[in-house]
Each structure stands twice: as C-alpha cells, then as structure tokens.
C-alpha positions as CSV (number, residue, x, y, z in Angstrom):
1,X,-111.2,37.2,-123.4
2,X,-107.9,37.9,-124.8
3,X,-108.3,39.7,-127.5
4,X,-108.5,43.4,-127.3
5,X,-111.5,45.7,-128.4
6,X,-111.1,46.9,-131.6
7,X,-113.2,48.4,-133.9
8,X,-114.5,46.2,-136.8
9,X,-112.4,46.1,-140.3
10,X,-114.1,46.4,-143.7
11,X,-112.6,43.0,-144.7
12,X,-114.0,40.0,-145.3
13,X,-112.8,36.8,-143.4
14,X,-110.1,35.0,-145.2
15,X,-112.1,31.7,-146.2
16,X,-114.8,34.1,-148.1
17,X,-112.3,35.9,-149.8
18,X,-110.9,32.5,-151.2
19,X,-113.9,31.3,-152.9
20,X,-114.5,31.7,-156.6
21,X,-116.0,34.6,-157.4
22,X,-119.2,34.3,-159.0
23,X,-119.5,33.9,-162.8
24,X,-121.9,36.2,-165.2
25,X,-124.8,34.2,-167.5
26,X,-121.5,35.0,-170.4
27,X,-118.9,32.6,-168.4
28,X,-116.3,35.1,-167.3
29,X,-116.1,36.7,-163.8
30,X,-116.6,40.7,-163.5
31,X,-112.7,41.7,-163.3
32,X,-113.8,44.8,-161.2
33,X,-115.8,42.3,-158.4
34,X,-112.4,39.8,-158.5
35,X,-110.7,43.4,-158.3
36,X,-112.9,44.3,-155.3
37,X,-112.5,40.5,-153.9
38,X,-108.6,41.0,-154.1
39,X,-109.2,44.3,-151.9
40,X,-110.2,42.4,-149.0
41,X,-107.5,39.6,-148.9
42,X,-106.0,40.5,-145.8
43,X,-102.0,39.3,-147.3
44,X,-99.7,39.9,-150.2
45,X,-99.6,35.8,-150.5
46,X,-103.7,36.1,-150.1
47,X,-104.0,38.4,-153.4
48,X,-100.9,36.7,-155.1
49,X,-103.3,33.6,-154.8
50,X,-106.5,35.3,-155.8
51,X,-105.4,36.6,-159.1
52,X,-103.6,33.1,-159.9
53,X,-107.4,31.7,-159.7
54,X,-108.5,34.1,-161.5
55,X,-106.0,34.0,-164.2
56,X,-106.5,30.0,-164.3
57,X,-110.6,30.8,-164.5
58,X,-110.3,32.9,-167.5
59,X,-107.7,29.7,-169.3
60,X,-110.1,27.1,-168.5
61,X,-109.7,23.7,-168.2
62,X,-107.3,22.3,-165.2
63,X,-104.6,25.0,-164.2
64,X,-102.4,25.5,-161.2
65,X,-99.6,28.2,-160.7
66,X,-97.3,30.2,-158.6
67,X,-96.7,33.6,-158.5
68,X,-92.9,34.6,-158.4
69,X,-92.1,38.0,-157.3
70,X,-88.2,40.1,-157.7
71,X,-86.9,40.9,-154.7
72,X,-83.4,40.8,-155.3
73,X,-84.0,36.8,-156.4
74,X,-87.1,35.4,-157.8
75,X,-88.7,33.7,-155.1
76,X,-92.3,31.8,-154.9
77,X,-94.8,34.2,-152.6
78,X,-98.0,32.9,-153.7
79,X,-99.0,28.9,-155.3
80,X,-102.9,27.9,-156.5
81,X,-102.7,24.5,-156.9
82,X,-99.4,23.7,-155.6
83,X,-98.3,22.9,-152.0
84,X,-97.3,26.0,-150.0
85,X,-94.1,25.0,-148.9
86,X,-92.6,26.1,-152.5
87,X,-94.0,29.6,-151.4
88,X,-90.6,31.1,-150.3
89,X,-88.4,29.0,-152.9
90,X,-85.6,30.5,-154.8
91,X,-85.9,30.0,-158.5
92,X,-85.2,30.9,-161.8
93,X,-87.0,30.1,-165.0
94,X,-88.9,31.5,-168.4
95,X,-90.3,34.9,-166.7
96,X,-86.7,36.1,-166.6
97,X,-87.2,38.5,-169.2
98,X,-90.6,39.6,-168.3
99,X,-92.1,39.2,-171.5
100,X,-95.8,36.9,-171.8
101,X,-95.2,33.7,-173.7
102,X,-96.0,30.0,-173.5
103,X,-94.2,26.9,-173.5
104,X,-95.4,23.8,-175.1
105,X,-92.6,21.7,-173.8
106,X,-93.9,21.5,-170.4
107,X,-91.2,22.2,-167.5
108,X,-88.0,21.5,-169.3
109,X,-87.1,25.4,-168.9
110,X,-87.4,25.7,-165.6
111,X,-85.8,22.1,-164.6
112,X,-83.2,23.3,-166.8
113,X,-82.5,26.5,-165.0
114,X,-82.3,25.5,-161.9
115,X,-79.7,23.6,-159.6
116,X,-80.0,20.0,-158.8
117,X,-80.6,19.8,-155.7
118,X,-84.3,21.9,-156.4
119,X,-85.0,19.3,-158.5
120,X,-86.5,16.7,-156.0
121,X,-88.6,19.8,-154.7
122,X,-90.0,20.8,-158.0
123,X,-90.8,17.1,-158.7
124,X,-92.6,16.9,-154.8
125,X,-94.8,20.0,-156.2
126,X,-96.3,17.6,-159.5
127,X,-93.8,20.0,-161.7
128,X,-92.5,17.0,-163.9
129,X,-95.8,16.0,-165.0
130,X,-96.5,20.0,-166.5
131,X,-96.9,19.8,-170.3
132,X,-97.9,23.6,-171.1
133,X,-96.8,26.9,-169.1
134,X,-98.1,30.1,-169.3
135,X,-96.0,33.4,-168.1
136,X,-97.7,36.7,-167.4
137,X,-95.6,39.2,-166.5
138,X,-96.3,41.9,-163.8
139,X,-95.1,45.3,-164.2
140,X,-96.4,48.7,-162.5
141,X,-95.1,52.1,-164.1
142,X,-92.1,50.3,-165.3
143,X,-90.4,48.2,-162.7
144,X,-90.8,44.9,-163.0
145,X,-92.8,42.9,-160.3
146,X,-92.5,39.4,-161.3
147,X,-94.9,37.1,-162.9
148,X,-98.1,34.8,-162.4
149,X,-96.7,31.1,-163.9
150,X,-99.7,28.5,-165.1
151,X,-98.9,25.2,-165.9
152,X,-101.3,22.6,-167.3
153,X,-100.7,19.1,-167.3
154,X,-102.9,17.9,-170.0
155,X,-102.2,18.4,-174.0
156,X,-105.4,20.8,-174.1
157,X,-104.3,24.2,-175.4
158,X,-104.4,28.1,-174.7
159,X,-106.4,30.0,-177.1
160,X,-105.1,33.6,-178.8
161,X,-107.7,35.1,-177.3
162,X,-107.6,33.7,-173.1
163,X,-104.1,33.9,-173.5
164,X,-104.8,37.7,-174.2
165,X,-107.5,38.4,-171.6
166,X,-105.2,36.3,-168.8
167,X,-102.5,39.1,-170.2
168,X,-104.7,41.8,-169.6
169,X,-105.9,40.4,-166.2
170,X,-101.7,40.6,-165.3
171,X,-101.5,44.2,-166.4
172,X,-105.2,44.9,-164.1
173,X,-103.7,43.5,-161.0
174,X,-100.1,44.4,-161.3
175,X,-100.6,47.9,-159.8
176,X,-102.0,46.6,-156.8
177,X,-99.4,44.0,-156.4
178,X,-97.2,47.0,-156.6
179,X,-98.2,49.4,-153.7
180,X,-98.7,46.0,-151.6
181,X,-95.1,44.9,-152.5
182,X,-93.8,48.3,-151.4
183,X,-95.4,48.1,-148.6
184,X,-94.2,45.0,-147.2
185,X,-90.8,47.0,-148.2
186,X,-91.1,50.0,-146.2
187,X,-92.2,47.5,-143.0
188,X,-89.1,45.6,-143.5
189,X,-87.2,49.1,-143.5
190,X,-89.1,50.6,-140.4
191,X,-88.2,46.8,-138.4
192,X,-84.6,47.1,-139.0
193,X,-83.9,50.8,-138.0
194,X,-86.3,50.1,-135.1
195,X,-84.3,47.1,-134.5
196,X,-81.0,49.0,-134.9
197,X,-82.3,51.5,-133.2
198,X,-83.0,49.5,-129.7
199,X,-79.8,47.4,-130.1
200,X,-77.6,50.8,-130.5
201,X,-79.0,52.0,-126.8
202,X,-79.2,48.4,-125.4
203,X,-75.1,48.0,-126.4
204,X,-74.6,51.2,-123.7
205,X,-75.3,48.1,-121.0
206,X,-73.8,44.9,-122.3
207,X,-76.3,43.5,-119.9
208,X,-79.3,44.7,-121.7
209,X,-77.9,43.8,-125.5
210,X,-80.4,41.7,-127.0
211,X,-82.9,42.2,-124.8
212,X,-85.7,43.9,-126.9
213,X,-85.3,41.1,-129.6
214,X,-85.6,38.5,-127.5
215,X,-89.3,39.9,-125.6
216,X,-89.8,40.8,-129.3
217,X,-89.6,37.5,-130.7
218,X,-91.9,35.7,-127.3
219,X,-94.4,38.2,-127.3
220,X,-95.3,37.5,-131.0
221,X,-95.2,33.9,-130.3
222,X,-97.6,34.5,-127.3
223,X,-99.9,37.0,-129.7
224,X,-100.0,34.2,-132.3
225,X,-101.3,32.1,-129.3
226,X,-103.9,34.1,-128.1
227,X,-105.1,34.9,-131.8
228,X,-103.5,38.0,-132.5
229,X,-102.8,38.1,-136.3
230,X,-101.6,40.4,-139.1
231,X,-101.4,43.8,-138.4
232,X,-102.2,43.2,-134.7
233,X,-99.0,41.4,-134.3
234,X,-97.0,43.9,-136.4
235,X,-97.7,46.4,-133.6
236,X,-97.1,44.2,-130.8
237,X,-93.8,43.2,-132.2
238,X,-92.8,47.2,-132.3
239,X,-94.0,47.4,-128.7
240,X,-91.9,44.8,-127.3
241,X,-89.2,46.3,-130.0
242,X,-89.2,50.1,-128.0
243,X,-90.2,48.7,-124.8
244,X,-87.4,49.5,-122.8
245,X,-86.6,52.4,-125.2
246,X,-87.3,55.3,-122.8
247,X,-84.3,53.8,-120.8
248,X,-82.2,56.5,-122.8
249,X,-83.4,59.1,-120.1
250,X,-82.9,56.6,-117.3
251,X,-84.3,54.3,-115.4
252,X,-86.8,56.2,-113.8
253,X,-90.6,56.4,-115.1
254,X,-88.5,54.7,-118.5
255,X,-92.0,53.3,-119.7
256,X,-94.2,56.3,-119.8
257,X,-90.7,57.9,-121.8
258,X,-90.9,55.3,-124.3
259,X,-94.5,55.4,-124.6
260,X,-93.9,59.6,-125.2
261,X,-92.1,58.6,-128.0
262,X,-94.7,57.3,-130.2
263,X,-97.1,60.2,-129.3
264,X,-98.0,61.2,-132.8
265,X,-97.7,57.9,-134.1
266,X,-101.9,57.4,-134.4
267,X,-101.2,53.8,-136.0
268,X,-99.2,52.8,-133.0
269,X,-101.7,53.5,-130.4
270,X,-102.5,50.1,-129.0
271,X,-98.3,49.9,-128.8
272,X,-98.0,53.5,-127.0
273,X,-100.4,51.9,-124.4
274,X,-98.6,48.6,-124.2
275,X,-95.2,50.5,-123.4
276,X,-96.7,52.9,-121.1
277,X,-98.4,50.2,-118.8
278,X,-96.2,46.9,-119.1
279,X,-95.4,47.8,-115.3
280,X,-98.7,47.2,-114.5
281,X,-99.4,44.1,-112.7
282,X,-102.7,41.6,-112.6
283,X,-103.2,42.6,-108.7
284,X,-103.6,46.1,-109.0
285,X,-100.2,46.8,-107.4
286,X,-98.5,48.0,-110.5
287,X,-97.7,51.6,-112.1
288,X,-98.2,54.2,-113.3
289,X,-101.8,53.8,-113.7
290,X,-102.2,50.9,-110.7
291,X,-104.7,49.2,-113.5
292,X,-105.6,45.6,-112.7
293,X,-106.7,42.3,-114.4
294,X,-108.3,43.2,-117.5
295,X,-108.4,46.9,-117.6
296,X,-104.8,46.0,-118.3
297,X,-104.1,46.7,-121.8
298,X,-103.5,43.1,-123.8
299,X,-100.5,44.1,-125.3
300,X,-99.1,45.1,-121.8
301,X,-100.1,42.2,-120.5
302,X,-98.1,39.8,-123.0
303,X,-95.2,42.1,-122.9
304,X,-94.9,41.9,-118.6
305,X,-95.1,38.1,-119.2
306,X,-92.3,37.9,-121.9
307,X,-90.8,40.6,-120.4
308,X,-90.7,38.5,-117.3
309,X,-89.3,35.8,-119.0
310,X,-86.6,36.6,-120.5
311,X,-85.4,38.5,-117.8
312,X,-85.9,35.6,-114.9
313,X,-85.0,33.0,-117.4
314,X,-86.7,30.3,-115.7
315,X,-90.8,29.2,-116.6
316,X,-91.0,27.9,-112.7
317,X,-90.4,31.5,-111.8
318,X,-93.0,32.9,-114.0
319,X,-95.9,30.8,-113.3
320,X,-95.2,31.6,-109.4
321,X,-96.2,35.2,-110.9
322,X,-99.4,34.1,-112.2
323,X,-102.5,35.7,-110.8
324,X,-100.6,38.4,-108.7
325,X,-98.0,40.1,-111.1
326,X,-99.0,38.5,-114.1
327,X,-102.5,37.5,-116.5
328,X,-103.2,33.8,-114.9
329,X,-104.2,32.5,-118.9
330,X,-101.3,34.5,-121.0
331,X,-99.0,32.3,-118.5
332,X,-100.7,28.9,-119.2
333,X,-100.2,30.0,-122.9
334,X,-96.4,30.6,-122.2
335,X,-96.5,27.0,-120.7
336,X,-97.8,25.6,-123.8
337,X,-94.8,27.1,-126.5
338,X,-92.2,25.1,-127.2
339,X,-89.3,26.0,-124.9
C-alpha cells in the first residue's frame, strides 16, 4: 500500500458532502445542517460551491452561479452550474461595489465590463443566454470577501422575500469563507518564505540552486499519483521544500539537521520523518535508521525517488535503482508522469 497510516478525519468524503442537503416537511433546508455540511467540505472551492447550492435552493426554480472572491482581482473560485474551467477567471462585473441587488437585464453588466477577448469564454459557460442575476455580497467584520453571483435564464422572478433569506444565507456563511480565505493566505505566505528560505542557502552552491523546487514540484506530482491529496500533499511539498535544508551545517548527517529543524512543529510530523529518513534505501542498506521496504516512511520514500531524479537526470538510471535503493511501485509511478 502506498498510502501511509493515518488516523481517521471527521470529514465526510467529498461526493456526500456535495449532495443536497435534505429539506424539512416546510421546503427550506436547516441553514445550521447546510452550515454543518459546509464544515466538512474538505476545500475553499468545495464550500464556495456548497453555499452557491444552497443559495440557488432557497431562490427556487433553475439557478446556476459562481462565487468570485477579492484577492487583489476578482477571480472565479467556486461555479454551481457552470463549467469549472471559469473557476480561476479574472473578471469584473455588478458585485463591484459589494452591495445586494438584482439585474433584470440579464448579463449585459458583466459582458459590458469586461474585455473582448473574455467574451468567447463567458459565452462557452451559457452566460449570454442569463436573463436575471442575483449578487450577494460577502463580507466578514468589515472587509469585503467577494460575492456569490446567480443567474437565471428563464423570465421567472426573485421574490422580496428569497431574495432576503438568499441575503441572509450570504451574511451566515461569509465568516466562514473568511477564516478559510485567510487561511489559504497565510499558506501562500509560509510557501514563499519556505521557498525563499531554501533558495537563499541553495544560492551558497550555484550547483544546488533550484534544487529543492524542482524535488518539490516531482514529489507532489508522484503524491498526487499514489493518492496523496489535500493537506497530505501540502506537507509533502514542505518536506521536499527543506529537504536538503540541514545542508547549512554541512554535509554531514544534513538530514537528521533538517529534520531538527521542524522539531516543535507537531503539524509537520509526517515531513520531520520524511527529511530525517530520505537516505534510507528499500534494501535496508540506508541511514540513519538502516529502515527497509515499507517501514520506510512514504514521504521518504517519494522524496529518495524524486530526489534521485533530479539529481541523476536520467529515468533509465532511476529504474536501475528500483528494488535496491529505491520503492519498486513509487518508480513505476515515476515512469508513468509525463516527462
């Protein structure tokens, strides 16, 4: 098996999460159940898309939306109803001054506020044939989020009182959009002084410059292979990152230094053990523990065959590795990415 022991997460797999949630005898869903549903999506883009179905639940009738959140441009990071390719698009429209309201003359707004060239794109995603659009704004503790965007292509209207209770729903999920959002900003800060971090002792050997990205970027690849996902790959990505970190003291016993350095880091243990033992090798033969096959940690294990990788340059060389220096299937699964 490749994946690694871990203990079980309170989270329920992604295609529960995505089903409707149930509907009370009255018509409209528990908010505090969708709440709790939300909870266990295990993505930003997961939630973004839970609350744009239940938003469109609580119009009625045949709605689809997107969810555009402000991080330094509006971009698309979540669609219901729409293809997911527009999830990452740039775009500007009737949310921009984060204040609810409804259009009644379908997209002309947004076709009008945006370039040209978008146009084909927005008229690929069934945008040209929107004849009502609804924009919630999402705000936490004053600083705006973004918005959830529902569009309707039939003549059938909003009523006062769903446009209110989709308003409300905005307002209920907001906050959690909010600490989620930060979130994913603090991991972007933590990757790029990691990252800046590695490449300011790497450029002391202009040998070694680059190095850390590159096993950074194949052991994720190989993790996504084997089934890593989510946070799993997050900390594999920061193992590869500081593998070759303890190389600031020298060469000598370099991965049990590294590892040392994320000592009181509890949510980095599985990457602590990946550094530490990525000298290891399949037959036994390895250090510092001498572990072998298996008893290998799996991070370690993907990391000596990146690591290996990049460093020989040449897959022919790598597969001769298999089996004696190197896990027999992560190999194979090296074979398989596109060179």
């Amino acid at each position: 098996m490749f994946r690694r022991p871990r203990t079980p997460q309170p989270t329920a797999p992604v295609t529960e999460a995505r089903k409707p949630t149930s509907t009370p005898a009255g018509g409209v869903p528990d908010a505090t159940r969708v709440l709790n549903d939300l909870l266990a999506r295990p993505s930003l883009e997961g939630i973004l898309e839970g609350a744009l179905l239940h938003a469109s639940t609580l119009l009625g009738g045949d709605m689809r939306g997107y969810a555009i959140l402000r991080r330094g441009q509006d971009k698309v990071a979540g669609v219901s109803g729409y293809p997911k390719a527009l999830i990452g698009t740039a775009l500007s429209g009737p949310w921009r001054a984060m204040k609810p309201c409804m259009l009644a003359d379908g997209a002309r707004e947004l076709y009008e506020s945006n370039p040209a060239e978008l146009h084909s794109t927005l008229d690929t995603c069934g945008m040209k044939d929107v004849r009502l659009t609804l924009v919630v704004p999402l705000s936490d503790r004053g600083r705006a989020l973004g918005a959830l965007v529902l569009d309707r292509t039939s003549s059938e209207g909003v009523s006062p009182a769903a446009q209110e209770a989709v308003n409300r729903w905005g307002a209920a999920v907001a906050p959690l959009i909010g600490v989620l959002e930060s979130r994913e900003e603090w991991k972007a800060a933590a990757r790029q002084i990691t990252a800046s971090v590695v490449e300011a002792i790497e450029s002391q050997d202009f040998d070694a410059l680059g190095h850390g990205k590159a096993v950074a970027d194949l052991s994720v690849a190989l993790g996504r292979a084997v089934g890593l996902v989510g946070r799993d790959l997050d900390e594999l990505w920061f193992a590869a990152t500081m593998h070759d970190l303890g190389k600031i003291h020298g060469e000598t016993a370099h991965a049990q230094v590294g590892a040392n350095f994320l000592h009181d880091v509890p949510l980095m243990n599985e990457a602590q053990k990946a550094i530490r033992h990525h000298h290891e090798r399949w037959d036994g033969q390895g250090e510092p523990g001498r572990l072998a096959g298996e008893d290998i940690p799996l991070y370690a294990r993907i990391l000596a065959v990146a690591n290996a990788y990049v460093r020989l340059g040449d897959l022919e060389r790598v597969k001769a590795q298999a089996g004696k220096g190197l896990d027999p299937k992560l190999v194979a699964a090296l074979e398989k990415l596109p060179q």
